[in-house]
N, C-alpha and C positions, 0 to 999 in steps of 0.2 A: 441439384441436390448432391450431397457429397457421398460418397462411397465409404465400406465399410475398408476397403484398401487405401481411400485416402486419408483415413479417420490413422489406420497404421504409421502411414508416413509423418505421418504429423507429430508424432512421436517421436523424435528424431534421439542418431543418439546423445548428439550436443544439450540437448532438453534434460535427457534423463541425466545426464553428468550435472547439469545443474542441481536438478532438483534432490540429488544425492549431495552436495555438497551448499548445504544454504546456512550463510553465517549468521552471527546473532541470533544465535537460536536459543540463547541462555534468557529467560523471565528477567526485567528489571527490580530489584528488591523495593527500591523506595522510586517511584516513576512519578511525574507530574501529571502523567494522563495517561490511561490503559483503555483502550477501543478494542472490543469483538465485533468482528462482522463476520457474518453466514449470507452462501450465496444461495437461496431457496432453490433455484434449477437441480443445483449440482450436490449441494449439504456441504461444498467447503467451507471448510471454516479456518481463520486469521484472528490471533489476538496480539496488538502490539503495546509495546512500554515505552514513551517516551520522555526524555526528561531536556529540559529545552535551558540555554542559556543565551543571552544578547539576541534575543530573537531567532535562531538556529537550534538544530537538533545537534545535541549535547554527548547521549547517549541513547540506543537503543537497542530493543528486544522484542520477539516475535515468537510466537506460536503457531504450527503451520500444520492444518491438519486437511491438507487439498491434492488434490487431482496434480501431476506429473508438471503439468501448466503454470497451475497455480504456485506450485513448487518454485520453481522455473523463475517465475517473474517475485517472488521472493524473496530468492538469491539475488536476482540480477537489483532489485533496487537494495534491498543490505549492504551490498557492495558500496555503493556510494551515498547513502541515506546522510550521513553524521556530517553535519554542515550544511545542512540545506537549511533553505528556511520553507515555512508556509508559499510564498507565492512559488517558490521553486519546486514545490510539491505540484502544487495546482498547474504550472506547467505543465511537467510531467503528463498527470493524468491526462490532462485535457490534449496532448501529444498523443498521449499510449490509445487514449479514446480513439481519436482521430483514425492512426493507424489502423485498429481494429476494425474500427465499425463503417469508415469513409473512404479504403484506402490510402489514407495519408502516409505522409515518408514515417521512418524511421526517425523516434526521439534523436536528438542531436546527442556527442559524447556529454557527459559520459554515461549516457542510458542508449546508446546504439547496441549492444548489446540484445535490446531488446528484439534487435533484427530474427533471431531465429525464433519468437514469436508470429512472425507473420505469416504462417501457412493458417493461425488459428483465427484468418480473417473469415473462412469458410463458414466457421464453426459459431456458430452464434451464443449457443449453451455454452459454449467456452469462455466467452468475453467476462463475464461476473468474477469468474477465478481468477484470471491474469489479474485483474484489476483490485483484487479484494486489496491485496497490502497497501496500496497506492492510496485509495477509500479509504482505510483506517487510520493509517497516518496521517492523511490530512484531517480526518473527523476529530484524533487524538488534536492535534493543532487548533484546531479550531473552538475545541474545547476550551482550552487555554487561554485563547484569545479572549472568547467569552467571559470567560471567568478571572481575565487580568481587569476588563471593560468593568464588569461586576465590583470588582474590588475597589477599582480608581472612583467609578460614580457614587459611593456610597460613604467618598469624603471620611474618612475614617473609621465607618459603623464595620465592625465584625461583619462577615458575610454570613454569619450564620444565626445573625437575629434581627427579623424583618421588622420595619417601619413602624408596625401594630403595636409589637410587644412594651 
């Protein structure tokens, strides 16, 4: 069980300069897909905008309303989010998972960064918040996905008037 001094250090001050300085923090005006996600543990909460082209993230934006951590890992995927695609998302996560919850290594660049996340292996009620943007972004993608699949199977018809009508 972890200690209320290791709960401190975990804090670091590398952490808090991130979570002070987390880009893309401007709302997208016209976005292809916006995902909120709350972590019920903790009540943080992440809303993102993404707006996707040739299969890749185009543009994006983020609302971040979390824990020091949550901050943190943030920043750290904002930094290099714009050109990813879906499966590079999914990477990602299922890396940052790893890390967390399995001891696994550090994501490779350019999410090593993620490295001064790792004392929040401890921390179990922690993992939801790192993770939230990671989750949303791909939820936002997925979205998409769906709904590109939606549009192509329905051979022409409007998306928004069903088979019935």
């Amino acid at each position: 069980m972890s200690s209320d001094s290791d709960l401190i250090k975990l804090y670091s001050a590398r952490i808090l300069a991130l979570a002070a300085d987390i880009p893309l923090t401007e709302r997208l005006a016209d976005p292809d897909a916006t995902v909120r996600k709350r972590s019920p543990l903790c009540g943080s909460t992440v809303t993102v905008d993404i707006r996707m082209q040739d299969g890749r993230i185009a543009a994006f934006g983020q609302e971040v309303r979390a824990c020091a951590l949550g901050q943190a890992s943030a920043a750290l995927f904002a930094r290099h989010v714009i050109g990813m695609s879906g499966a590079d998302i999914l990477g990602l996560r299922d890396q940052l998972s790893a890390m967390l919850r399995a001891n696994g290594p550090v994501p490779p660049p350019p999410f090593d960064g993620y490295r001064v996340l790792e004392p929040a292996r401890d921390f179990r009620n922690r993992h939801d918040s790192i993770m939230l943007v990671v989750n949303a972004t791909l939820e936002a993608v997925d979205q998409l996905r769906l709904s590109d699949a939606g549009s192509t199977s329905s051979e022409g018809q409007s998306p928004d008037k069903s088979a019935c009508s």
